[in-house]
C-alpha positions, 0 to 999 in steps of 0.5 A: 921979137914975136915975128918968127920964120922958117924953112918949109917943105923941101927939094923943089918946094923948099921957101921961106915963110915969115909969120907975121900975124900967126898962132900964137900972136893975137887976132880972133880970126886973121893970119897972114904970112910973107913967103919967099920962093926961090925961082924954080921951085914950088909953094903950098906943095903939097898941096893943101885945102882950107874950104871946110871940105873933107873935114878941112877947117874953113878959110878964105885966102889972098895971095898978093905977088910980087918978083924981083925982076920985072919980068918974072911970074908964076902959076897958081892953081886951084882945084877940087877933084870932088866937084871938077873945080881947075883954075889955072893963072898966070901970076905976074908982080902986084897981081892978087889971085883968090882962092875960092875953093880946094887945093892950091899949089904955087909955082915960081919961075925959074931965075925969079925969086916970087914973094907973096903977101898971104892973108887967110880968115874964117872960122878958125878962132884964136887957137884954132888958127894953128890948125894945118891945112888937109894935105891932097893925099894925091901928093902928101907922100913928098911930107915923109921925104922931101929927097925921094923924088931924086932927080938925075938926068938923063932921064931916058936913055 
């Protein structure tokens, strides 16, 4: 019964997390989610940071991939403007892909549900674990309105 899930974001970064081992349930420094992303649409939009930099709390993170077809991927990307940092891979099933340091966003491909197992730990302790993430001010404007991105095609013409 302690085991809660929501819809997050929005528009084309709308997933399903489920809250495994989350604040408020116990674990001095653990969190851990399940997120389902449906094919096409985009995860940790916007994208957030968790490395103590800019006033962000610290935590290491894993993400463990999986797909429901054989043949489905996504892209991961880390990075940080204040030093250059951009990594960029190419997620495939059972991969597991560190984040190291700054912003970091997921992209599922399209007509591919990805799932990802997520564990975080750091120096966030008991109720500091609910603690959100720093947003990227580059793109936390889509947080006021997920619909403000309207896409209607054709865009040229």
């Amino acid at each position: 019964e302690e085991l809660r899930t929501e819809v997050r974001g929005g528009g084309p970064a709308v997933r399903e997390v489920h809250h495994i081992l989350s604040h408020p349930l116990p674990a001095e420094r653990l969190i851990l989610f399940e997120v389902y992303i449906p094919g096409g649409m985009w995860s940790g939009w916007p994208p957030h940071r968790h490395d103590a930099i800019n006033g962000s709390g610290y935590l290491e993170e894993t993400y463990h991939f999986r797909f429901d077809k054989p043949q489905g991927f996504g892209l991961h990307r880390n990075y940080s403007p204040e030093t250059g940092f951009d990594e960029v891979f190419a997620a495939h099933y059972d991969d597991v892909v560190l984040v190291t340091q700054g912003y970091h966003p997921v992209a599922a491909s399209p007509g591919s549900t990805m799932y990802f197992l997520n564990y975080l730990a750091g120096n966030l302790v008991d109720d500091e674990r609910a603690l959100p993430p720093l947003d990227d001010p580059d793109h936390g404007w889509i947080k006021d309105n997920w619909d403000a991105y309207d896409i209607s095609l054709p865009l040229m013409e």
